[in-house]
C-alpha positions in Angstrom: 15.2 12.3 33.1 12.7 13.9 35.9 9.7 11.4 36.6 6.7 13.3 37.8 4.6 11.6 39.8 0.9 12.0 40.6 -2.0 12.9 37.7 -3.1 16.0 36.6 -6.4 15.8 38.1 -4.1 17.2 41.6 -1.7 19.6 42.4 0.4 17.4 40.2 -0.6 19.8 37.6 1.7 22.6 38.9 4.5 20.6 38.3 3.8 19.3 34.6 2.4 22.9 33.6 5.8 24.2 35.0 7.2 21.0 32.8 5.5 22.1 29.7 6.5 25.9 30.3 10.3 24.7 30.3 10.1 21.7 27.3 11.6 19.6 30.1 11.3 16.1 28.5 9.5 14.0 31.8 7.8 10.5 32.8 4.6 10.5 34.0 4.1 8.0 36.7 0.2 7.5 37.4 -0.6 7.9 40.9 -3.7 8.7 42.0 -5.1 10.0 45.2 -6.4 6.8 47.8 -9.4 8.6 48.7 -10.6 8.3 45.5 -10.6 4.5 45.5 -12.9 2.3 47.7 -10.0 -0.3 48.8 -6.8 1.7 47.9 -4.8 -1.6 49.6 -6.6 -4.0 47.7 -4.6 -6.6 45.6 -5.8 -5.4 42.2 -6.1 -1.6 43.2 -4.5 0.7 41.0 -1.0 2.5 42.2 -2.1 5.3 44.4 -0.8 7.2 47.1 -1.0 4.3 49.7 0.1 1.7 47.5 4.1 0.4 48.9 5.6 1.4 45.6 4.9 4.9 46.3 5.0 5.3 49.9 8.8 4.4 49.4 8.5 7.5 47.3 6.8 10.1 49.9 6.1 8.3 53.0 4.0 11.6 53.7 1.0 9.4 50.9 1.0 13.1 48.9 1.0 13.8 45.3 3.0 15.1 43.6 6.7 13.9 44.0 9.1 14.3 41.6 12.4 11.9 41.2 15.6 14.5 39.2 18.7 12.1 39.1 19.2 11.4 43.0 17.1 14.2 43.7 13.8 13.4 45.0 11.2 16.1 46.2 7.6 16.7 47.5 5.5 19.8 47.8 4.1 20.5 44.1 4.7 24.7 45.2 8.7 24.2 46.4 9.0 22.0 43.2 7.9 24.4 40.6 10.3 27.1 42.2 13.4 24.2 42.1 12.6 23.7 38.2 12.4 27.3 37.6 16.1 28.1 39.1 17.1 24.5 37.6 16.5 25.6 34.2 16.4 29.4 34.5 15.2 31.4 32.1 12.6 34.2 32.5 10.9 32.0 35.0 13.6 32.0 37.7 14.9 35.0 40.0 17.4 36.6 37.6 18.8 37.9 41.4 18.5 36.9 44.9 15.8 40.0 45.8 13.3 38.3 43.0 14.0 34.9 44.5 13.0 36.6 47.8 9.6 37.9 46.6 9.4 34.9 44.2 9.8 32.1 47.4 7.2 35.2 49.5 4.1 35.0 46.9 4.4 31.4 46.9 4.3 31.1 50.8 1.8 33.4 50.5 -0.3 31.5 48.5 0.1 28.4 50.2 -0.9 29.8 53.9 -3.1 32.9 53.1 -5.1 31.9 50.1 -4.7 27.9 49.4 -6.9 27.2 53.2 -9.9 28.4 51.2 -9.6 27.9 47.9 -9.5 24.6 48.1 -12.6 24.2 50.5 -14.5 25.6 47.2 -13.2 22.3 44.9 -13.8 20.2 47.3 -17.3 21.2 47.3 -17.6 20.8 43.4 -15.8 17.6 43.9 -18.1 16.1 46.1 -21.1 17.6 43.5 -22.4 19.7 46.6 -22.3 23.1 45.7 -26.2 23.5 45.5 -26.7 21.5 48.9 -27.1 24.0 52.0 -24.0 22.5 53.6 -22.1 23.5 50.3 -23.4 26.6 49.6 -22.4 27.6 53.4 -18.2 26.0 53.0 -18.2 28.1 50.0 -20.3 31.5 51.5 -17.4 31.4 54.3 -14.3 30.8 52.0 -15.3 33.2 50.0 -15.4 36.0 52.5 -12.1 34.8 54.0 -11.1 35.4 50.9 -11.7 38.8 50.3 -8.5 40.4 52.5 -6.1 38.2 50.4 -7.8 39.3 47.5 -7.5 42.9 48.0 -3.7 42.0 48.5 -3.1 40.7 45.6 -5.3 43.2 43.4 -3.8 46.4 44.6 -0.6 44.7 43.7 -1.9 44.1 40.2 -2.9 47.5 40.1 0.7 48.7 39.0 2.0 45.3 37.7 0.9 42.9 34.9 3.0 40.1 37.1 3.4 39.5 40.1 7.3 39.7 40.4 9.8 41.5 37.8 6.4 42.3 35.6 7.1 39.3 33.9 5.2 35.6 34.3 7.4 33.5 36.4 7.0 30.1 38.9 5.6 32.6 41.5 2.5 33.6 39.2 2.4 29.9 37.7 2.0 29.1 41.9 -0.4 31.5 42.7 -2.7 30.8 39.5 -2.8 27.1 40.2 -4.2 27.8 43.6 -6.6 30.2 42.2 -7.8 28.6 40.2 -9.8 26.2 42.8 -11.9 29.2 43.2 -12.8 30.7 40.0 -16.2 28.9 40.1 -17.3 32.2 42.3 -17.1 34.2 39.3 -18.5 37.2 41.3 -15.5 36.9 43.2 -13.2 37.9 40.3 -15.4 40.0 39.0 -15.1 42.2 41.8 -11.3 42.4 41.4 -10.7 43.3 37.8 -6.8 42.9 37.8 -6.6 39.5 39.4 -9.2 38.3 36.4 -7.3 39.8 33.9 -4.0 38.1 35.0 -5.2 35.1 36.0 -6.4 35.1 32.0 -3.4 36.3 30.3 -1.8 33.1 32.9 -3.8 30.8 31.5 -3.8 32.1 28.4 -0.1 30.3 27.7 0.2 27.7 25.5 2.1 25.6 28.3 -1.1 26.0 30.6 -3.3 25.2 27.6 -1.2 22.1 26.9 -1.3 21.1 30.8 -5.1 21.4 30.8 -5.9 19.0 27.8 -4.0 16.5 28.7 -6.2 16.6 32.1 -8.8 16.6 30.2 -8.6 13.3 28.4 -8.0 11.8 32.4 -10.5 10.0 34.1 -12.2 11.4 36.7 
């Protein structure tokens, strides 16, 4: 059985979202971020991403990992892409060129867009978005944002997804990692095709299902 581990209060949430798109049948192992505790190495500290448990897991302290038989893999992006082919279905590449684009957006969105987008929910993590100092992280990501932006929404001009017009691990990938800035609703507002797929991505039941089980988390 794949054991996912991380929470979904992380990028964790790719990988149970991609999880819940293909009714893989998982264990959730709680792992939560150190930085989040005072003394991560305390005796009574909860498992996180320093504890020894899990840094014989990813020595790299990261969430999420994932353990798939003997198979055991980091980087929530490059996971979502292995389950996809795994399984197949109308997630995967049905051919090599869709695997091409499909492994492209995902680079993409991890170098181009990701930088930025998740200076803005670090922001609304540390509750500082109406301080000067957060107001002025969020003023700059937002304008680096714009070239990728217009990328992605002339793209979305002539598609409803972003490879094979059909949803798939590379739009699952790139909503997940823009979804750290849709507090800047003047953002998507200004690109009408990304906010009306980002929607119909979230929209699925699998994303729905993801995001109330984060809900009921602690934060």
């Amino acid at each position: 059985m794949l054991t996912i581990y991380g929470v979904y209060r992380s990028r964790a949430s790719r990988v149970y979202w991609m999880a819940e798109e293909l009714g893989l049948e998982f264990d959730s192992i709680r792992v939560i971020q150190a930085r989040r505790l005072a003394n991560p190495l305390a005796a009574d500290a909860p498992v996180n991403t320093l504890s020894p448990d899990f840094l014989a897991i990813n020595p790299m302290a990261l969430i999420p990992s994932i353990k798939d038989g003997d198979l055991v893999m980091h980087e929530s992006l490059a996971i979502t892409l292995y389950l996809a082919r795994k399984h197949g279905g109308p997630l995967a590449g049905q051919t090599v060129e869709e695997d091409g684009l499909m492994t492209m957006w995902t680079i993409w969105a991890a170098t181009e867009v990701e930088p930025h987008t998740v200076k803005i929910v670090y922001v609304y993590d540390d509750e500082k978005q109406n301080s000067d100092e957060g107001k002025a992280t969020i003023g700059v990501a937002v304008r680096s944002l714009k070239k990728s932006f217009a990328t992605l929404e002339k793209h979305l001009a002539t598609n409803d997804y972003v490879v094979g017009n059909r949803f798939t691990a590379a739009d699952l990938n790139l909503a997940e990692v823009l979804r750290y800035a849709q507090t800047e609703q003047a953002l998507f507002d200004a690109h009408p095709n990304i906010s009306a797929w980002i929607k119909r991505c979230q929209s699925r039941p699998a994303y729905i299902a993801m995001q109330a089980t984060r809900s009921e988390e602690p934060i």
